[in-house]
N, C-alpha and C positions, 0 to 999 in steps of 0.2 A: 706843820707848825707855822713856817710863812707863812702860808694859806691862810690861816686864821688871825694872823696879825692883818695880811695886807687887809682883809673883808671886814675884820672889827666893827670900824665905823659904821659901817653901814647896816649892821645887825642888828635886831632887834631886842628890847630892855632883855628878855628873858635869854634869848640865843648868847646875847652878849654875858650873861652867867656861867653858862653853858660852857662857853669857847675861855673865861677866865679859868673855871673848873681844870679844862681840860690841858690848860699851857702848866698851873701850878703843877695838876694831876696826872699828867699823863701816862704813868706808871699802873695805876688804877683803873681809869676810865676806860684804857685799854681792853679790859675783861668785865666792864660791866656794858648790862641790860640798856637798853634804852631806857625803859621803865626806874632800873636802880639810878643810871644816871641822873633821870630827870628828879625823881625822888633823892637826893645827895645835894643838889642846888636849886629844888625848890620850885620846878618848873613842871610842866604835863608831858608825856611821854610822846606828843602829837607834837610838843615846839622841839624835841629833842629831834626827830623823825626830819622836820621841816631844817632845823639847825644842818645835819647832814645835807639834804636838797642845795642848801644855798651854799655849803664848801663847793657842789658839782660834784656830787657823789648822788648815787641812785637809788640810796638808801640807808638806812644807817650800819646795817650790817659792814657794808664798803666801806664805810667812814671807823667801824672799830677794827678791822683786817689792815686799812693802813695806820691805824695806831698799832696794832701788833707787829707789824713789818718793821714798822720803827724801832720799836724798845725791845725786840727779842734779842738781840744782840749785844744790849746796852745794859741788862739788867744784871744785878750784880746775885749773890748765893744769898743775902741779908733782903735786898729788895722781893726775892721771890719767897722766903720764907713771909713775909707782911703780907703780901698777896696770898699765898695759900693761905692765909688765915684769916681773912677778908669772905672768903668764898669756900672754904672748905675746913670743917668743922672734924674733932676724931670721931662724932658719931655718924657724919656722912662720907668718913674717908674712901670705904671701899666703895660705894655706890656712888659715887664723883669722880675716882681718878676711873674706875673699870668704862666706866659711860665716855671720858673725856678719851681714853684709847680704843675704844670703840667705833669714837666717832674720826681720830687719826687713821686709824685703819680704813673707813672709810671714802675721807678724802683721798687716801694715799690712793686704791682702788680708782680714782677718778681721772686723780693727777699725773698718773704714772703711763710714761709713753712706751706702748708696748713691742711697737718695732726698736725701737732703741735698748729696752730689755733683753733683745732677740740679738741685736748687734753684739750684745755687751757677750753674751754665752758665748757667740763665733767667734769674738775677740779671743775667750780663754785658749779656746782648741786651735790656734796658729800663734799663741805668745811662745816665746824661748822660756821666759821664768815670767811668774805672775806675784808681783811686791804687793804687799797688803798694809799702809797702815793707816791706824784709829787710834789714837791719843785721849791722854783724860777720860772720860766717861764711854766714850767712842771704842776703847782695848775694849772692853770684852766685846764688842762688835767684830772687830780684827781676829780678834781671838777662835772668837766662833766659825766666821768663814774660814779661817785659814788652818782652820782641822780639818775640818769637809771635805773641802776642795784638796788638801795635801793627802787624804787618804784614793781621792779621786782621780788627780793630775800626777802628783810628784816632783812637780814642778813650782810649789809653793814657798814664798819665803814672808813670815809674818816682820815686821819694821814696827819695833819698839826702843824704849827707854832702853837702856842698858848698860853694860861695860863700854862698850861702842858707842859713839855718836850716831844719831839718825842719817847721817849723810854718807859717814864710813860703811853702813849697812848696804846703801844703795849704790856705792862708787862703781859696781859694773851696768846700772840700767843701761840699757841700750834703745834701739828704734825698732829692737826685735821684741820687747819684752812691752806687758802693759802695766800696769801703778795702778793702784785701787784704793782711792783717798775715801776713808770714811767721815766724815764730822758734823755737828748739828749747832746751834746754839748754846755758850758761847763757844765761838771757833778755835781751836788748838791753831795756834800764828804755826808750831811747826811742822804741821799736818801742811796748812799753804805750800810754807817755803817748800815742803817737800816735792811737793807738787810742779812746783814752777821747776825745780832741778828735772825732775822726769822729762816734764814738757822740754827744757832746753836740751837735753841727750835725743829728743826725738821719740821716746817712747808714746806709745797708744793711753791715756790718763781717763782714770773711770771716777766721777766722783758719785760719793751715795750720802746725799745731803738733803735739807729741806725747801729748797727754793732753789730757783733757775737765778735769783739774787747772789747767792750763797757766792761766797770769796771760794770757796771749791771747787762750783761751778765753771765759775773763770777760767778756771787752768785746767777743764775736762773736755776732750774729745766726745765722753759721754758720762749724761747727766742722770741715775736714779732718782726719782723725787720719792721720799716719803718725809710724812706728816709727823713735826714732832714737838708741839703746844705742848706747854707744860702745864699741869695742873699746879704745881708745887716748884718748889726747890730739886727734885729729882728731875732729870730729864726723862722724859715717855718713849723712851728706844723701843716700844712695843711695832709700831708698824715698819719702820729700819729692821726691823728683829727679824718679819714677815718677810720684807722682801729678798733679804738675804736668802733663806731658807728656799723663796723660790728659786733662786740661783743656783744655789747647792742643788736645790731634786732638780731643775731642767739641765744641768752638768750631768747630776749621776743617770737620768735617763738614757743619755747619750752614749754613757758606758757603762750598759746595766753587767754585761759580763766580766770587765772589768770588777767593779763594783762587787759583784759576787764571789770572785775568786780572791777579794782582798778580804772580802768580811767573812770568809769560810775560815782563811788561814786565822785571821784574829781571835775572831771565834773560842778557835783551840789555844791559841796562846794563853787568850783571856783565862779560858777551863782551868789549863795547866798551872798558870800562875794565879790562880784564884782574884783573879782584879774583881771580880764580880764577885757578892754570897749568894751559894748554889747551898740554899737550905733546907730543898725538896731533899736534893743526895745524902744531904747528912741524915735527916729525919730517916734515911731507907736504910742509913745503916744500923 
């Protein structure tokens, strides 16, 4: 937004539209087109293009990614409802959001460094106890690793809301144990603070977040990145969803016999105590 004040003057009649559009609008202009931009303030999709060039951006694509970098964090659950309904319609809802996590999955595939994937694994198998927490939108993130991995390790302790304060949960991390900060846009403040307590015990801090920007980030020894643009008011935990799951199977590979001898025993629990419906059995009787 500097940027475009300090350049003002010297822009051009239409650019200088453009860059008005964009200080009032920047909530919008964020997820649109070159083409919708330029059609929204009355200009050719070529001064929109050229507008980008003279911020010193490479293209206009880099000129809408840092308007997203900017207002993902800033956007309130009322400002993104305006927006999905700007660009996504209930007759296009499924073929928008399935395309817009398609394409998170994606990026996340691009973005995501895979020796540090690999660290993250070796970090579980020499942790004391592995702390999990994901706040707001993020729990059933938590939730889901920390069934996985506790049928896996035993060593699992999920860090949620509860009778307990978040910090009474964690009072024994140690420098032996590692912290596994889930969060996405906007950020759980106590998901951070959590984090920073880890880090000050000494403990090993994994965050799985969307940006090496991310307030999570900060406080990680080690960073997952996955992609998580939101179409809507809903956050897109579609590729977070993904790389978790790779976590979970490169863990249970590691202990496929393990793993086997715990899901044999369940197995028969499950039978015994009917958690599952077994309606072939009934139908034979």
């Amino acid at each position: 937004m500097r940027t475009i004040q300090m350049k003002f003057p010297r822009l051009s009649k239409g650019q200088k539209l453009i860059a008005e559009y964009i200080l009032k609008h920047y909530d919008k202009a964020a997820f649109m087109t070159a083409a919708k931009l330029g059609t929204s303030v009355g200009v050719s999709e070529s001064t929109v293009v050229r507008f980008a060039n003279e911020l010193g951006f490479s293209g206009y694509p880099k000129l809408q990614k840092a308007l997203q970098e900017l207002i993902k964090n800033k956007l309130t659950t009322v400002q993104r409802i305006e927006l999905s309904n700007d660009y996504i319609s209930e007759e296009t809802a499924l073929k928008g959001v399935l395309k817009s996590d398609m394409e998170n999955i994606r990026a996340t595939l691009e973005k995501i460094n895979h020796k540090t994937f690999e660290e993250v694994v070796n970090s579980f198998f020499g942790a004391k106890k592995i702390y999990i927490i994901g706040l707001r939108s993020s729990t059933a993130l938590a939730e889901f690793l920390g069934f996985y991995l506790n049928l896996i390790l035993d060593n699992v302790k999920i860090v949620t809301y509860g009778i307990s304060d978040i910090f009474e949960q964690m009072i024994n991390v140690s420098e032996d144990d590692v912290v596994i900060g889930i969060g996405f846009p906007r950020y759980a403040a106590r998901t951070i603070e959590s984090l920073s307590f880890a880090q000050s015990r000494g403990a090993k801090v994994v965050a799985i977040t969307d940006s090496l920007l991310s307030p999570l980030a900060s406080k990680a020894d080690y960073t997952l990145i996955a992609q998580s643009n939101m179409a809507s008011f809903v956050d897109s935990l579609v590729a977070p969803m993904s790389v978790i799951n790779a976590l979970i199977i490169a863990v249970g590979l590691r202990e496929k016999e393990k793993i086997s001898n715990t899901f044999n025993t369940l197995e028969e629990i499950w039978e015994e105590y009917q958690v599952y419906s077994y309606k072939d059995k009934e139908d034979d009787k």
